[in-house]
N, C-alpha and C positions, 0 to 999 in steps of 0.2 A: 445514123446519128452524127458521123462525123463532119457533114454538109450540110447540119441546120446547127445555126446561130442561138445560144442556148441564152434568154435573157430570165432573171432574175429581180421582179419587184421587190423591195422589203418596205413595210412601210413602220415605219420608227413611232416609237412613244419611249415615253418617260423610262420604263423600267426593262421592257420587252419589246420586242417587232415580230410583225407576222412576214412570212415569207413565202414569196410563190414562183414556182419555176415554169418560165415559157417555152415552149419551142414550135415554131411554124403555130402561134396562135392558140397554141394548144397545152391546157396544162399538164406537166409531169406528175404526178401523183394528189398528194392531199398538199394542202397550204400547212406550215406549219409554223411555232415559235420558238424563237432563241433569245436567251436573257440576254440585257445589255453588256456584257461583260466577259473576260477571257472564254469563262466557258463556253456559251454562245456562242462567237466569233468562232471557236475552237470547233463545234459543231456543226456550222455551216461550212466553214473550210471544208471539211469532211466529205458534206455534202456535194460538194461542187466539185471535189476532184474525183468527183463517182461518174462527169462526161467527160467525153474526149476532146471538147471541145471548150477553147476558152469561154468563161460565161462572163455574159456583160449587168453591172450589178445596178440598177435603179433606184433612186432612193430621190425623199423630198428632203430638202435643208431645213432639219425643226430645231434651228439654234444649238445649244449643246450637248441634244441628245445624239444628237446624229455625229457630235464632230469623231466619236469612238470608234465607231464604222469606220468610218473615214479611212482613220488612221490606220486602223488594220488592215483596211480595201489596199492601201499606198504599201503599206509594210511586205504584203504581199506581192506587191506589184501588179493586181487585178485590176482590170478597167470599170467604170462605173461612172455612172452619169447623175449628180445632185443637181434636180430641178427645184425652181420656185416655188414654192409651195402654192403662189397666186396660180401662177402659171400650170399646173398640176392639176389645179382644179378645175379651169378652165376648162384645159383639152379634156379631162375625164368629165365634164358636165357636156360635154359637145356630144351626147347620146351613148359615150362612155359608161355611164354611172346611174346607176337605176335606187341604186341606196346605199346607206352612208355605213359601213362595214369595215373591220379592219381586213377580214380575208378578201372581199370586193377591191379594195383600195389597192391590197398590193398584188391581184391581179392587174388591174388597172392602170399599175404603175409600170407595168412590164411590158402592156399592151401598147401605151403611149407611146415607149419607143420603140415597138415594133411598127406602127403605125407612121409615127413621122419622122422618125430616125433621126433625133437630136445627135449634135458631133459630144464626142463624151468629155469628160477633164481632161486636161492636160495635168499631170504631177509637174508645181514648182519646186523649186529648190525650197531649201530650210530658208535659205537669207531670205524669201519674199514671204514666206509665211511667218519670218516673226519681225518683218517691219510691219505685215499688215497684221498682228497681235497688237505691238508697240501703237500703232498708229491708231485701234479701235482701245487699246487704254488710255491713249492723250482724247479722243472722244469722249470717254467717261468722265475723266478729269475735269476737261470741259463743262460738263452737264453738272459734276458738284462745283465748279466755278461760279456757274451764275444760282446757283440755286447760294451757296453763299454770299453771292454778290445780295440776293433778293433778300436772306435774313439781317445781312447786316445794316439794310434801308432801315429793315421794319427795327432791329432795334435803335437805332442811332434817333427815331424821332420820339424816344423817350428821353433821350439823354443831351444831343448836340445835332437834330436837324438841317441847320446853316451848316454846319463842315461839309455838306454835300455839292454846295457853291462856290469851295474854294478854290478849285479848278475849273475851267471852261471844259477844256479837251478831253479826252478818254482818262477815266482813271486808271491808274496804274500802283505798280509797287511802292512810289514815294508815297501816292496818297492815302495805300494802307498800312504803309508805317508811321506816318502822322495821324491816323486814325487810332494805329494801337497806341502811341504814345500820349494821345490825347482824347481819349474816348466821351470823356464829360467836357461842357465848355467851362465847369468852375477849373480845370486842369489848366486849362489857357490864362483865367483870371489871375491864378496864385503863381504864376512866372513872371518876371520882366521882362522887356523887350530884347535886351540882351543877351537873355538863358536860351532864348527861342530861338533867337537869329543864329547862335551858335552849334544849338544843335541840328537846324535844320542844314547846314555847310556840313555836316557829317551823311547825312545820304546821297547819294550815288547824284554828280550831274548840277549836283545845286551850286553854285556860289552865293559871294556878298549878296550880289543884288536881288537876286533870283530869292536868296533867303529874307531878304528886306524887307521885297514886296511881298510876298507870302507871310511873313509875319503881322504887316499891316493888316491883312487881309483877314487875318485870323485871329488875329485882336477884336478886328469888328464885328465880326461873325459869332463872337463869342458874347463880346458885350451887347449884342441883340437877342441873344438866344435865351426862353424861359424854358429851361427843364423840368419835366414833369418830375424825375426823381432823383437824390442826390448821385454825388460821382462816387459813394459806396456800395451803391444800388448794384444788386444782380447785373440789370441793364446793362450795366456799364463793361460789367466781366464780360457782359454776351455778345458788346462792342469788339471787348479786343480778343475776343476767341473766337469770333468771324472774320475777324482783321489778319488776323494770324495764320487761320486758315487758308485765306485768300492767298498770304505771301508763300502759303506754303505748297500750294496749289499750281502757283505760276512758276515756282523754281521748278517741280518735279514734271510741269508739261516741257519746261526749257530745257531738263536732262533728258527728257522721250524724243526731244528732237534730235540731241545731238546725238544720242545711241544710233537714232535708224539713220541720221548723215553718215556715220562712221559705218553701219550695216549697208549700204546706198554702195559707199564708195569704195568697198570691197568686192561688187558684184565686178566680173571680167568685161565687165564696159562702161560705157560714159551714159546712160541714163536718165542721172538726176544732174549731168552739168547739161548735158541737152535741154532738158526738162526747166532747170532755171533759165536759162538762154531766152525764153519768153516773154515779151515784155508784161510788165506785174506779178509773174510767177517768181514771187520772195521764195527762199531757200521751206520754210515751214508747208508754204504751197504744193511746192516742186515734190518732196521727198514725199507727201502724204497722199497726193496725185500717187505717186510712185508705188507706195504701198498698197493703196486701196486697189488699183488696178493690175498691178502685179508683173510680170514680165508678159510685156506685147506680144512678143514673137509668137506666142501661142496663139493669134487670132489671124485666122489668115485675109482678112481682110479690118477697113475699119466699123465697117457694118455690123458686127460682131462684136465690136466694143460698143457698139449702141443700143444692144441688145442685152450685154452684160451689166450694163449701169441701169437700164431698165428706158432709154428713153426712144426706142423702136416703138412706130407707131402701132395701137392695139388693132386690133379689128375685130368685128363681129359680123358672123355670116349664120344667114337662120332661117331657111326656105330661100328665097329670092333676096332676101335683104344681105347686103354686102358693105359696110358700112366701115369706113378709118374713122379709129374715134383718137382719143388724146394719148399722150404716151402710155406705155403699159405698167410703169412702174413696177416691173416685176423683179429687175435686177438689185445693183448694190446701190441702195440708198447712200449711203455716207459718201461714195464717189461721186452721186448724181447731186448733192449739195456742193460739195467740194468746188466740183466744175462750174456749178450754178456759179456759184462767190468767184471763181475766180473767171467768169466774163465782166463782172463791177469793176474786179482790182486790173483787169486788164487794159478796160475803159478808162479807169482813171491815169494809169499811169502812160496812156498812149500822149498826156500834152506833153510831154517830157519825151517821151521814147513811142515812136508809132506803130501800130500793131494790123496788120490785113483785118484781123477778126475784130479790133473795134471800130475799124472802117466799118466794115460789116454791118455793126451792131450799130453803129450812131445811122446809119445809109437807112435800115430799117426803121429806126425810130423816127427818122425825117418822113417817110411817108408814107407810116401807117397811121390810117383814117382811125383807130381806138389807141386805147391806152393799154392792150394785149403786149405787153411789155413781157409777159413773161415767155410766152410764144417765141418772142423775138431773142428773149436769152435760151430758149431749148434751141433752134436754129444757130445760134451762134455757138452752142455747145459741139453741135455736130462739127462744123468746121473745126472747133479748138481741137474735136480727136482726132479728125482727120491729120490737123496741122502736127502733134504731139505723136500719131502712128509715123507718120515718116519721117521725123526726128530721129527716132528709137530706130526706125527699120530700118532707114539711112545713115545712122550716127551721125548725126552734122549739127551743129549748130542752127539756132532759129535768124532767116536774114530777111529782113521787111522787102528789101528790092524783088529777091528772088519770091519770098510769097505774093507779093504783089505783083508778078510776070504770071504765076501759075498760082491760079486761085484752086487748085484742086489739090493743095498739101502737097508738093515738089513731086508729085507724081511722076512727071516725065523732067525731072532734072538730066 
C-alpha cells in the first residue's frame, strides 16, 4: 500500500458529495457520503489518514459548493486537484462514463487523474485569494451597474428622454448627478439660467464655461421634451433612485480598486507595476489581470496560463477523427474577457505609446482575407501572456525595443 498512489474522486453537490477511493485503478471499498459541513470534512479526514500514503483529492469546481472542501483540503495541507467541470465531462464521456450517477461520477473523477495525470493546485497566498474575491465583487458590481444603467433609460423616457443627449461621450458620475438633480424636464423649466450655471460649477471638473454650455444645452433639451408624466410622478423617484444607485455603484467599484492596489502592493514583488508598465494596461486593468490570474510563478510555463483562462485549443479525437476545433473555454472566463478588452485598450493606446502586441494585432488584421477579428484577438492574447509571464517571471519592466528584438516575451534576454 505504501507505493500505490491513493487518489480520491468526490463529486460535490449542494448539501452532500459522494466519495470514492482509488488505488492502481481499483476501488477501496464501497463509495460513500459526507455532508457539506464540519462533520463531513471531519469524517473523511478520518478516512484518509486510514493510508499510509498521501492521498490526492479530486474534485470538479461547482461554484460555492465546492469552495468548503477547498478550504478544508488547504487548512489541512492535502493536495487536490479542481477540475472544470466542462473539462470533466469531456474526459469522463471519452468512454469514461456509461451513466450519469453520483457513485459513477466520483469514480470517474478519480479515474481521470489516474488516466491523464493533471499537475494538481498550487496553494496561493491569502493576498491573491482575496484580490481575486475583491476583483469577482467589482464584477458583480459591474453587472448591477448596467443593469441600472438599463432601468434608468427605461424610466427617464417617461419623464425627460432628451437628458440622454446632453452628453456626447461616455456617461459618467456628473451626468448622474444632473440626472438625480433634475430627473423631470419641468425641474429645468422652474430654474433660471443662473440657479443652474451655479450649481452645475459645484460638481467635480466643471467650470464657467463647461457649466455655460451645458446649461444652454439643457435648457433646450428640456424645452423640447413632452413628458408623459408629471415631475411628482413615481417615475420621477425611479429616476433618481437609479441615478443614485449608479453614483453609488461607481464609488464602491472605485474603493474595490483601491483595496486590491493597496493588497497588489503588499505582495514581496513588483507585479502589478510590471503589469502596468504595458502599454494600455490602466492601473484597474493591471491589478484585475493580477487578481484573476493570481501569482504566475505557479505555472511553469505560459502554456499553462492558456490553459487556465480556457483559451488552449480543444480537440476532438473519435475512432480516426482527430480534429483542433476552437478554444476550449474551459478555464476562467472573467480573465479570458479581461484579456479580450485589453488587446482593444492596448491597440488603442499604441498611437501614443507602441506596443509589439498591437503590431501584431493591426499586422493580422492588414492581411486577413475575413473579418475573423476575433481569432486575431485570441492570437494576440497568447502573446499578451506570454509577454505578461516574463514580466512577473523576470521582474522587469515592459520595453517595446527589447519586445520587439525578441518576439517570444524576452525569453532569452
Amino acid at each position: 500500500m505504501e507505493n500505490c498512489k491513493v487518489i480520491v474522486g468526490i463529486d460535490v453537490s449542494s448539501k452532500d458529495s459522494t466519495v470514492c477511493v482509488l488505488m492502481d485503478k481499483v476501488r477501496q471499498g464501497k463509495t460513500f457520503k459526507i455532508s457539506n459541513d464540519m462533520v463531513g470534512f471531519q469524517q473523511l479526514y478520518k478516512r484518509l489518514r486510514l493510508y499510509s500514503v498521501i492521498p490526492l483529492i479530486v474534485f470538479e469546481s461547482t461554484g460555492v459548493y465546492s469552495l468548503s472542501l477547498q478550504a478544508f483540503l488547504e487548512k489541512k495541507h492535502i493536495q487536490y486537484l479542481k477540475l472544470n467541470p466542462l473539462k470533466a465531462k469531456k474526459e469522463m464521456d471519452l468512454g469514461l462514463r456509461y451513466n450519469k450517477t453520483d457513485k459513477t461520477d466520483a469514480y470517474h473523477l478519480a479515474l481521470i487523474q489516474k488516466l491523464h495525470h493533471h499537475p494538481v493546485n498550487q496553494i496561493q497566498s491569502q493576498t491573491y485569494k482575496q484580490l481575486n474575491s475583491l476583483s469577482r465583487f467589482y464584477d458583480q458590481l459591474t453587472s448591477d451597474l448596467v443593469t441600472a444603467k438599463n432601468r434608468l433609460h427605461q424610466a427617464l423616457q417617461s419623464t425627460f428622454p432628451e437628458i440622454e443627449t446632453l452628453f456626447c461621450s461616455a456617461k459618467g458620475k456628473n451626468y448622474w448627478q444632473i440626472v438625480l438633480h433634475y430627473p423631470h424636464c419641468d425641474l429645468v423649466r422652474k430654474n433660471d439660467k443662473k440657479q443652474i450655471i451655479n450649481w452645475l460649477m459645484q460638481l467635480k471638473g466643471v467650470g464657467f464655461k463647461h457649466a455655460q454650455k451645458t446649461t444652454d444645452k439643457l435648457i433646450e433639451l428640456a424645452n423640447k421634451a413632452y413628458p408623459v408624466v408629471s415631475c411628482n410622478s413615481v417615475e420621477a423617484e425611479q429616476v433618481q433612485y437609479y441615478a443614485q444607485s449608479l453614483l453609488n455603484l461607481s464609488d464602491q467599484r472605485e474603493q474595490l480598486i483601491e483595496r486590491m492596489v493597496k493588497l497588489a502592493k503588499s505582495l514581496p514583488n513588483h507585479d502589478l507595476e510590471n503589469l502596468e508598465s504595458i502599454p494600455g494596461f490602466a492601473q484597474t486593468t493591471a491589478v484585475r489581470v493580477l487578481a484573476e490570474l493570481g501569482d504566475l510563478r505557479r505555472f511553469s510555463n505560459p502554456n499553462k496560463i492558456n490553459a487556465f483562462i480556457g483559451i488552449d485549443p480543444g480537440r476532438y479525437q473519435s475512432g480516426e477523427m482527430d480534429s483542433n476545433l476552437s478554444i476550449s473555454k474551459h478555464g476562467n472566463a472573467v480573465a479570458r474577457k479581461l484579456l479580450y478588452r485589453a488587446i482593444g485598450q492596448i491597440d488603442n493606446a499604441s498611437k501614443t505609446n507602441p506596443c509589439h502586441i498591437a503590431d501584431y494585432y493591426e499586422s493580422k488584421k492588414l492581411s486577413s482575407q475575413t473579418k475573423g477579428f476575433k481569432k486575431i484577438a485570441i492570437a494576440s492574447i497568447h502573446k499578451l501572456i506570454r509577454t505578461i509571464y516574463a514580466l512577473i517571471i523576470k521582474d522587469q519592466l515592459y520595453d517595446y525595443n527589447v519586445a520587439t528584438h525578441n518576439q517570444k516575451g524576452f525569453s532569452r534576454n
